[in-house]
C-alpha positions in Angstrom: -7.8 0.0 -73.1 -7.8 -0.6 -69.4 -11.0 -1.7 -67.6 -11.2 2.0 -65.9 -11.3 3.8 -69.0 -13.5 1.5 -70.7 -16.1 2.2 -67.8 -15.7 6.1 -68.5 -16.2 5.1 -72.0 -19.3 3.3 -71.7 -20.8 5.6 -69.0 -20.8 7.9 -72.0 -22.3 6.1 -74.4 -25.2 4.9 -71.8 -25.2 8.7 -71.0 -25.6 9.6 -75.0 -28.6 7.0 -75.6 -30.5 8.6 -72.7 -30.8 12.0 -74.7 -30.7 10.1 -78.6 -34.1 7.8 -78.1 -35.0 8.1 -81.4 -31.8 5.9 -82.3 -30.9 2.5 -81.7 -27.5 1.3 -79.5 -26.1 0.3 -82.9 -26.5 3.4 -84.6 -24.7 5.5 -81.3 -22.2 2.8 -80.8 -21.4 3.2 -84.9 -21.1 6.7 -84.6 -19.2 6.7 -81.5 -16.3 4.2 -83.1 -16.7 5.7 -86.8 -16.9 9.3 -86.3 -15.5 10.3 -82.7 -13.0 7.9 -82.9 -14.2 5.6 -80.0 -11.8 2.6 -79.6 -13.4 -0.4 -80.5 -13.5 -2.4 -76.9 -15.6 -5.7 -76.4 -16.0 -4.7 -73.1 -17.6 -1.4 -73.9 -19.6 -3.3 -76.4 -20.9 -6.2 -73.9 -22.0 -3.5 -71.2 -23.2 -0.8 -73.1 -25.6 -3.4 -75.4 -26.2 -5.3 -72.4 -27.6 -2.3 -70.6 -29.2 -0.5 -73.4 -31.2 -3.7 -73.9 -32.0 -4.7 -70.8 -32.7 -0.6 -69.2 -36.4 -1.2 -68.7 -35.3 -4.1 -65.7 -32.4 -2.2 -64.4 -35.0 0.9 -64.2 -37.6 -1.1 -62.5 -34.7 -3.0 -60.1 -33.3 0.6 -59.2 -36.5 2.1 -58.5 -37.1 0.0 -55.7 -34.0 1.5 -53.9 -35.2 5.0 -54.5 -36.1 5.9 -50.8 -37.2 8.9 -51.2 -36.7 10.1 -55.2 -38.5 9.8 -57.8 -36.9 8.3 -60.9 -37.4 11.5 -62.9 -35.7 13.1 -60.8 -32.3 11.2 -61.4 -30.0 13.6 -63.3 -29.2 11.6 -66.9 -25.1 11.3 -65.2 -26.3 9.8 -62.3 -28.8 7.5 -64.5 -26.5 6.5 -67.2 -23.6 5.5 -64.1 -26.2 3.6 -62.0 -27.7 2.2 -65.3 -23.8 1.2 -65.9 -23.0 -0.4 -62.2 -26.3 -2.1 -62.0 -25.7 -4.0 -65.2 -22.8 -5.3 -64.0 -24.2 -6.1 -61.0 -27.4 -8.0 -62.2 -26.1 -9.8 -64.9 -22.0 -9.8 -64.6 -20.8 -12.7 -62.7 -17.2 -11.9 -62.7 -17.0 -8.5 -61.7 -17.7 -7.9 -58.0 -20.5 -5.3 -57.0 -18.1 -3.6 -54.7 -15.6 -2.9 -58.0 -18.7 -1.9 -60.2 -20.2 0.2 -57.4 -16.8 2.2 -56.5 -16.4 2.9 -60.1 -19.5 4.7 -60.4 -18.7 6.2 -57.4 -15.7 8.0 -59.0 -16.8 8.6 -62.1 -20.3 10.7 -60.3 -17.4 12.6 -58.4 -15.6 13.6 -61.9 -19.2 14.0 -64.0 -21.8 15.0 -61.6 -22.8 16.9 -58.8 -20.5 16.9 -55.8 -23.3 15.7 -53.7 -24.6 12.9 -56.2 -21.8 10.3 -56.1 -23.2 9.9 -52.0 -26.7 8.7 -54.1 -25.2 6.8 -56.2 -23.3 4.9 -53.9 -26.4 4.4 -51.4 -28.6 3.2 -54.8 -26.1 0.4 -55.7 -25.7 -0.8 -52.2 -29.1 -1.3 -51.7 -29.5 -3.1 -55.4 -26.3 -5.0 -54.7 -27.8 -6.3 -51.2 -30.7 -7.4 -53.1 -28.4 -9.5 -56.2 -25.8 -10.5 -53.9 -24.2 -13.4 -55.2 
């Protein structure tokens, strides 16, 4: 699986544990692989555990960068992809910001509102100024 789709893939299953709280990451990442025939990726695996785990600090890092918005009103697509780039940002050494960020960017334009993927990009600059490495 290339590095593109893997993103898409994991954008989804961020996307699915916004809506399933009552669950754990294992238990969506299990039924994603078992029963919708999710190919198993270690990629997908690192960044959507890494994320789930760690969403309270990529919440609190992002809110800072909300000029303007509150958190609540972050449409779960946008969330789940800034959730996504920001992990990757914060805590992925080998992957510049500038790929996670433009990523996101692209996926907001095929998922989300037309106007979103202009938030999205402005959000992950700012956090990327701030964990520039």
């Amino acid at each position: 699986m290339n590095r593109r789709l893997a993103r898409e893939n994991t954008f989804i299953l961020i996307f699915e544990s916004i809506f399933k709280q009552d669950e754990v990451a294992e238990e969506i990442f299990t039924k994603a692989t078992e029963i919708r025939g999710l190919e198993y990726d270690d990629y997908v695996k690192k960044i959507f555990f890494g994320s789930y785990e760690n969403s309270s600090v990529i919440d609190a890092a992002v809110e800072k960068h909300l000029v303007g918005w509150r958190s609540e009103r972050i449409s779960p697509v946008s969330r789940a992809l800034i959730r996504l780039a920001a992990y990757e940002i914060m805590f992925v050494e080998d992957i510049p910001a500038k790929v996670s960020i433009n990523e996101a960017v692209e996926l907001s334009k095929k998922y989300d509102d037309e106007k979103s993927y202009s938030f999205v990009n402005g959000v992950l600059n700012a956090l990327s100024a701030e964990y520039a490495r």
